[in-house]
N, C-alpha and C positions, 0 to 999 in steps of 0.2 A: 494443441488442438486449436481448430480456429471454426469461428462458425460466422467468417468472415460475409458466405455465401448469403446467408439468413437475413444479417445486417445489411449488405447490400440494396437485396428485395423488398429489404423496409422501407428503407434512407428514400429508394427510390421511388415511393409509394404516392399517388395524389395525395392519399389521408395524411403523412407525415409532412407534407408540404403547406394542407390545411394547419395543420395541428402549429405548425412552424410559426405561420403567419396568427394566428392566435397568440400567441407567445409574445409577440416580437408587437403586436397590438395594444395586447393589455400587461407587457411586461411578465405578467405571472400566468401558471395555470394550473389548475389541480386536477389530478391526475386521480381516478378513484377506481378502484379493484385491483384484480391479479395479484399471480405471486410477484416477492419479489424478483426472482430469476426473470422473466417473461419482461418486468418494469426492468432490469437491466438491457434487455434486449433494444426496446423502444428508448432507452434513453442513449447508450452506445449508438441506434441508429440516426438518432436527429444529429447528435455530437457532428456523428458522420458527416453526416450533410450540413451542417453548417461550420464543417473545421472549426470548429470549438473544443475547449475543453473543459473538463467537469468537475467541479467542487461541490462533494455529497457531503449532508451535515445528518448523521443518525444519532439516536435518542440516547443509544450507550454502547460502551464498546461490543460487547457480544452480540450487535448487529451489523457494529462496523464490520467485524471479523469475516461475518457472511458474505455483507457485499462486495469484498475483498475477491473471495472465493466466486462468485459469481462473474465478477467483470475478467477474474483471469480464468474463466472456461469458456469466456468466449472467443477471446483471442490475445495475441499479443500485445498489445497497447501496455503501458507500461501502466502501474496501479501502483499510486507514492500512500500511503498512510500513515497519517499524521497524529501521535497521540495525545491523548490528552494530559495537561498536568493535572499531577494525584490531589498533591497539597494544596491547603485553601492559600489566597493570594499573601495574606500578611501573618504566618505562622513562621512558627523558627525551625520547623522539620527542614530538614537535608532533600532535599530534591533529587530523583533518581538521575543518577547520570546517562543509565542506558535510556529513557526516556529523553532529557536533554539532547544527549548525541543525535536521536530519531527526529525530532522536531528542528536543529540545525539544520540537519542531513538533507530533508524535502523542503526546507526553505533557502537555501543554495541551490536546490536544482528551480526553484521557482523562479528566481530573481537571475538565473543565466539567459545572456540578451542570444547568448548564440542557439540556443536549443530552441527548436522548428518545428519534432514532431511533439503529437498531442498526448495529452495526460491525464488520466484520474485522479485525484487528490477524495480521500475518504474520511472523513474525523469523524466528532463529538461536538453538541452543542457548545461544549467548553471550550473550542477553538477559536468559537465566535466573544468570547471575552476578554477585554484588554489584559495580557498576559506577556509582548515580547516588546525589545526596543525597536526604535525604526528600522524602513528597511535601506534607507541611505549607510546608517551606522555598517549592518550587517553587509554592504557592497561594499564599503570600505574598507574592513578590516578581513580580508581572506588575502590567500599568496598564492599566486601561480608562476610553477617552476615549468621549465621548458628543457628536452636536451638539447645541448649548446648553450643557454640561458649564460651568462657570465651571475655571479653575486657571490660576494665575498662571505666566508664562511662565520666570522663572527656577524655581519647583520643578521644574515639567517637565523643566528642565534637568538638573538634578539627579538627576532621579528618573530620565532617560534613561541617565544616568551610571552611576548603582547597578544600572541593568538591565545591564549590557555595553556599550551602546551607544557610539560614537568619534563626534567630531564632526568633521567636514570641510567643505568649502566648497560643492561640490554633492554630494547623496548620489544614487547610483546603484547602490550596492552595499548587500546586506545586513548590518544590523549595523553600518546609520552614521545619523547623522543631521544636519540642519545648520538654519542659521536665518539669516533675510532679512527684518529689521524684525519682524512680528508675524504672518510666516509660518514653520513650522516644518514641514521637510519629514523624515521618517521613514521608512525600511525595516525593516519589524517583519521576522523570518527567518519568522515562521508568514503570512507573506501573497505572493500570488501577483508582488504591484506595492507599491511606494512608497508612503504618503500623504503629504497636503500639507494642512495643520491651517491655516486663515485666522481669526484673532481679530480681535476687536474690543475691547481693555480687557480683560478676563481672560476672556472669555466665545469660546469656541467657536463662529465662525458655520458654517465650512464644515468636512467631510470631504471631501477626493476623493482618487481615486486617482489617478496621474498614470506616462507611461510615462520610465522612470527615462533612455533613448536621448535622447526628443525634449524631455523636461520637459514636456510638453503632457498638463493635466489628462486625466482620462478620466472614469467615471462617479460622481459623488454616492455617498455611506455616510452611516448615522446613527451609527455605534459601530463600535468598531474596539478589539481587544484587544491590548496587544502583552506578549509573553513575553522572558524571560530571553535573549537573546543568547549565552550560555556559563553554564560552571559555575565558571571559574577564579575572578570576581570573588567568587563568595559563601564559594568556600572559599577565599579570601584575606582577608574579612575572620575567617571561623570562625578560620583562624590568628593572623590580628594579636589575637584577643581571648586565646589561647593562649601569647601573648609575652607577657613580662615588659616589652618595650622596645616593644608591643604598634603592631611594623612589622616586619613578617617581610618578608625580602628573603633573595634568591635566583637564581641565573640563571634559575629555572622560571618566577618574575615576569615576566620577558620572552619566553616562551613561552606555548605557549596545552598545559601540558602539568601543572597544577598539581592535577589528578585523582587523580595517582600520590601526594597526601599524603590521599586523603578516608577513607583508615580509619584516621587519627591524629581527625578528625575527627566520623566517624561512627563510635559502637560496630559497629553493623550494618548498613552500606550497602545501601541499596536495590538491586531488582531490578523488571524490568517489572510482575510480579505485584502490586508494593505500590502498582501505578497503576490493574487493571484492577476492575471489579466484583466481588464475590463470589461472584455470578452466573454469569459467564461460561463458558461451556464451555471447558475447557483439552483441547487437541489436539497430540499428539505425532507426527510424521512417523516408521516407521522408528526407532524408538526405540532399538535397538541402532547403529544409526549415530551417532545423535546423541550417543550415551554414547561411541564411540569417539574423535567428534571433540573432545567434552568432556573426554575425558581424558586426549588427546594434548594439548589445549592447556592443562590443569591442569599437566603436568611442566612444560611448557615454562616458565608462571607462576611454578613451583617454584623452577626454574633462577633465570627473573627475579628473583625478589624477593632469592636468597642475592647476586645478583649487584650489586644497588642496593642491598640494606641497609643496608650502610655510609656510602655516599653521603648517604643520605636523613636517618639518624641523625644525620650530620656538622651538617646545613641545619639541623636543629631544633636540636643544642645549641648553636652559633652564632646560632641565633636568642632565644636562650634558652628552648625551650619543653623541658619533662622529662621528657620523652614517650617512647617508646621505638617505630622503624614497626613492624606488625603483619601477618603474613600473610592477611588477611583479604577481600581482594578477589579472592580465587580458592575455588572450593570443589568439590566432586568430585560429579562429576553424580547420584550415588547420592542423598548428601545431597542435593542440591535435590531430588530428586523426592518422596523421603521429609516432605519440608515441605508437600507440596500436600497434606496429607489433605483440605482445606477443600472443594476444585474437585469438579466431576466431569469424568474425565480420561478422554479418547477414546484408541487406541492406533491407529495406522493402520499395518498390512504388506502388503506384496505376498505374501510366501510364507506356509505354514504352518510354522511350529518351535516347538521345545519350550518358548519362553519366552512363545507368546502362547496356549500350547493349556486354560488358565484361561479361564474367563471370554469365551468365543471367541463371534463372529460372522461367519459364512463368507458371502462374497457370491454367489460359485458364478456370477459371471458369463459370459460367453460374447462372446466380440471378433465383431465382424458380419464378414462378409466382403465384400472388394470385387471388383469384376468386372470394375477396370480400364475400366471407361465402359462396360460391358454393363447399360446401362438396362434391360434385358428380364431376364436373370435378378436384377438386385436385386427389379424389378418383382415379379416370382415369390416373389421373399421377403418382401417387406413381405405380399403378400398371405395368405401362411402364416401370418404373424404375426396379422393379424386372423384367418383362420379359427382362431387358437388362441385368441382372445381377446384379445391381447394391444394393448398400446397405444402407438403407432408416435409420434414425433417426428422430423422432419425438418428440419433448423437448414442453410441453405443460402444463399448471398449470392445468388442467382439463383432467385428463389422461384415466381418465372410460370414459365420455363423449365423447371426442375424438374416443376413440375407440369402445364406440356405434355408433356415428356418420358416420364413416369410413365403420364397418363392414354393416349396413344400405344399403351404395352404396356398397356392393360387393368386400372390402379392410379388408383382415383379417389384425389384425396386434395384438402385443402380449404388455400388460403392463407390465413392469420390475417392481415390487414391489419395490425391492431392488437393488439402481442402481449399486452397487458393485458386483453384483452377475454374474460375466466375464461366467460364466458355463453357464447358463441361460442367458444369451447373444448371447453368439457366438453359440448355440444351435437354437435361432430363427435364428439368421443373417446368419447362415450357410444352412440353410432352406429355405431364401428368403423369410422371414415374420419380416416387418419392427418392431421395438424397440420403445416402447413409453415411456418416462421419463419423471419422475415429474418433473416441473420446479418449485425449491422454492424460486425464485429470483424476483426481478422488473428491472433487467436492459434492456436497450432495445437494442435488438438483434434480428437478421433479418435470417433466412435458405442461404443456398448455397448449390450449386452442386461442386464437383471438380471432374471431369471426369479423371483426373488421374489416382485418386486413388477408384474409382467410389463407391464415397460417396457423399450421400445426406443425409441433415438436413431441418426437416423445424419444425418451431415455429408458439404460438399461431401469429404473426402476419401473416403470409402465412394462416391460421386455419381459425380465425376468424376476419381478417383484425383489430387487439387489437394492440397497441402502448401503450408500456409500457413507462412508465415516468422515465427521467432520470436527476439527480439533480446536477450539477455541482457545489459543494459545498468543500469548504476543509475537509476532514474530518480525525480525528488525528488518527495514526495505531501503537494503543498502545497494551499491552497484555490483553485481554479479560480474567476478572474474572467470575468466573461463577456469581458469586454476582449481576452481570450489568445485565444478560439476564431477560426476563418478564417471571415470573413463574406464568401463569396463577390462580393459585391456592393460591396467596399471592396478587393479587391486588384486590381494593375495587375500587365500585362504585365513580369517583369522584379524583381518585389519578392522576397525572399528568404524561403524555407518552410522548415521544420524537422520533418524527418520522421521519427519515431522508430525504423524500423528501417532508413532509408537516409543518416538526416544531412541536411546543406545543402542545396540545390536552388536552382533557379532558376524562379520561375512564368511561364511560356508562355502559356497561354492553357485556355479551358473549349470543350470538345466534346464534342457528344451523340454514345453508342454505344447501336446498338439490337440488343438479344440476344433474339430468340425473342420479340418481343410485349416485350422489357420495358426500355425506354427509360432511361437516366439521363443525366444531366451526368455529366463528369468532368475532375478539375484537371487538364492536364499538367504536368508535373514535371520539367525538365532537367537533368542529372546528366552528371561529364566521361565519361561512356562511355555514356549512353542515356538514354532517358524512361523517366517512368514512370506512370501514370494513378491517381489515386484519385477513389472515387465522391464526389459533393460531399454525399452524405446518409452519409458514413461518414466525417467529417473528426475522428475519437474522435486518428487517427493523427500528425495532424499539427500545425502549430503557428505561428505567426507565427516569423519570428527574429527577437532583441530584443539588443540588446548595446551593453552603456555607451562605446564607442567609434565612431568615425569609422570606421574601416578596414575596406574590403568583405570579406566572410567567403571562405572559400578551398568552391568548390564540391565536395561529395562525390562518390565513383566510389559 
């Protein structure tokens, strides 16, 4: 889906060119009302127009999740999400790896000099806390294979070594890798699938990818970059150079928890900030939220660190370094914000209060209302809207239907085939003939008015009072190979699908349902308590199952 058309009309707007230079005046602005769908709209638009990219900070994860879902219904633009770490900075918990690999993975694509188009970055306050080593270290230690590339198969070895990487007999798993004569098979954590490097005498003939269940190649690559695996090996060697006996050992050595020594290590530990552009617009969620949950997890740090001190102190004189740990991997949200003077820093509220009434931008928008499936009086209203002028958007997974429905009560309005087609756009919208777009998403998102800029959206929920389901779920935002997507014409009766807001399944079989003139395929989907249909030109949802074992997977309810 792309609602390219909308953003356009924004970007292009006087108001968002005021609003620009505001910004770019007083550095900051706050931004007060609307949903947040609507404040996605206007913030993807300014981005627009000033080729920028965007780094949102929200209050906790289960709003990152949203805004996730949000910036990918509007369009393609890539959406990296960075999570937070669980554990407090100086505990001896194990750190999650699939968390680690996530947090490497968007910080390799941050720090690539050759990457041109623009990008969302979405965290947690906790991003904003000294938590990673620099980001010189992290350009340093990655490797990139090329085909044709000459490198001799034991450095690889080596150099696999010095990344994180573990070797095992077959790799299947990320963060391992193995070898078979003068095939070397590898799981970078920043790619979707496995490779499988085929030499010849030290020269690289093949790249491919290969699915890690069946070992069965997949598609051809010419270059392939792989990143750091963890953090614990680099600051285990920054410690041994730190020894006198220059082999730091420890029970943390055999943990994947040796993070809690990196401000023995780094004076100033890094923060997301020291990865993103100088450019970038910095975006606050609810600011006073984020300050709250920042500062209830600054004591709790506090606690932590009196609590480890000792401990940690014990590891380093016993290892002989003379060093003393530092409170320094926690800091009080005041202070970080006080360090962005560099950004220009968006402020988003729902309400007005006395801390955003500086420097204020009131949206003053207006919720559409629905009529519960009374096509005739929304009809009525869309049509008010053009005789006010105004410029109607209609985002609907049933797009002919809608606009039989519409035309029916008296509501011409025009289907965008092709939602990139600006020509054929601003052709209706300059006409005063509202814009109907596919919507090929499940996120749930709600219309708005903003009389502003005298735009209106409304969705199937306004349409047909439909509540689309929304799954707050972690979910990893690695490189999509084409290999992962469901190619309708390659799955059988009975193969196992993965659907991101229902889990397991079982694939049944493809049939046509014809709604009002408009025809699709759809997969079904068998679950231990019902089916469930997905469109096959909407398969954003779904997903092959893939799993390094034998063992049939346990079907979802």
């Amino acid at each position: 889906m792309s609602l390219n058309t909308l953003i356009d009309y924004i970007s292009n707007s006087q108001i968002t060119s005021e609003l620009i230079k505001r910004i770019s005046k007083n550095n900051e602005l706050n931004i007060v009302g609307s949903s947040r769908y609507a404040k996605s709209i206007i913030l993807d638009s300014i981005a627009k127009k000033e080729e920028k990219n965007i780094l949102l900070i929200c209050p906790n994860v289960e709003i990152a999740y949203k805004w996730i879902g949000y910036f990918e219904s509007i369009n393609d633009k890539e959406v990296l999400y960075y999570p937070p770490t669980e554990h407090l900075p100086y505990s001896s918990i194990n750190k999650s790896k699939e968390i680690e690999f996530s947090q490497l993975t968007v910080l390799s694509k941050l720090i690539k000099k050759e990457k041109k188009e623009l990008n969302i970055v979405i965290s947690t306050e906790k991003s904003l806390q000294p938590h990673l080593l620099s980001k010189n270290i992290l350009i340093e230690n990655k490797l990139d294979l090329q085909k044709g590339g000459q490198f001799e198969i034991k450095e690889l070895a080596n150099k696999l070594t010095l990344l994180g990487y573990k070797k095992e007999n077959v790799t299947t798993t990320e963060g391992f890798w193995s070898r078979r004569g003068e095939i070397i098979d590898i799981y970078p954590v920043n790619n979707e699938f496995p490779i499988r490097l085929e030499f010849f005498d030290n020269v690289i003939e093949k790249i491919r990818e290969y699915d890690p269940h069946t070992q069965k190649t997949l598609e051809n690559i010419n270059n392939i970059e792989i990143i750091q695996a963890g953090f614990d090996l680099l600051i285990k060697d920054k410690l041994n150079n730190l020894s006198k006996n220059s082999n730091f050992i420890s029970e943390d050595t055999n943990k994947n928890n040796l993070d809690r020594y990196l401000g023995i290590i780094e004076e100033e530990p890094s923060n997301i900030i020291d990865f993103i552009n100088k450019e970038t617009i910095l975006v606050i969620d609810e600011l006073e939220d984020c300050k709250k949950f920042a500062n209830n997890w600054y004591l709790d740090s506090e606690s932590n660190f009196d609590n480890c001190a000792y401990e940690l102190n014990e590891n380093l004189r016993n290892n002989d370094i003379n060093l003393e740990t530092k409170p320094n991997l926690h800091l009080k949200f005041d202070e970080i914000i006080n360090s962005l003077g560099n950004f220009n820093l968006i402020k988003f509220y729902e309400f007005e209060s006395k801390v955003n009434i500086d420097n204020r931008f009131l949206l003053n928008d207006q919720r559409i209302n629905s009529y519960s499936k009374n096509i005739g009086k929304l009809s009525a209203d869309i049509n008010k809207n053009i005789k006010n002028k105004e410029k109607v958007w209609i985002l609907s997974a049933q797009p002919l239907r809608t606009r039989t429905l519409l035309f029916e009560h008296e509501c011409n309005a025009n289907f965008l085939s092709n939602p990139n087609d600006n020509d054929e756009a601003f052709k209706s919208i300059n006409n005063s003939l509202p814009l109907i777009i596919k919507n090929k998403n499940n996120y749930e998102i709600e219309g708005f008015f903003l009389p502003i800029w005298k735009v209106v959206l409304i969705t199937d929920k306004e349409l047909f009072s439909q509540q689309s389901l929304f799954n707050n779920v972690f979910i990893r935002r690695k490189k999509r190979s084409a290999n992962s997507n469901i190619n309708v014409n390659k799955i059988n009766p009975g193969d196992f699908i993965v659907h991101k807001n229902h889990g397991i399944g079982k694939f049944l079989k493809i049939e046509k349902i014809n709604i009002t003139g408009d025809s699709r395929d759809y997969l079904v989907i068998q679950y231990q308590d019902g089916k469930i249909s997905v469109a096959a030109d909407q398969l954003g949802s779904v997903n092959r199952y893939r799993s390094s074992g034998k063992i049939k997977p346990k079907i979802n309810t």
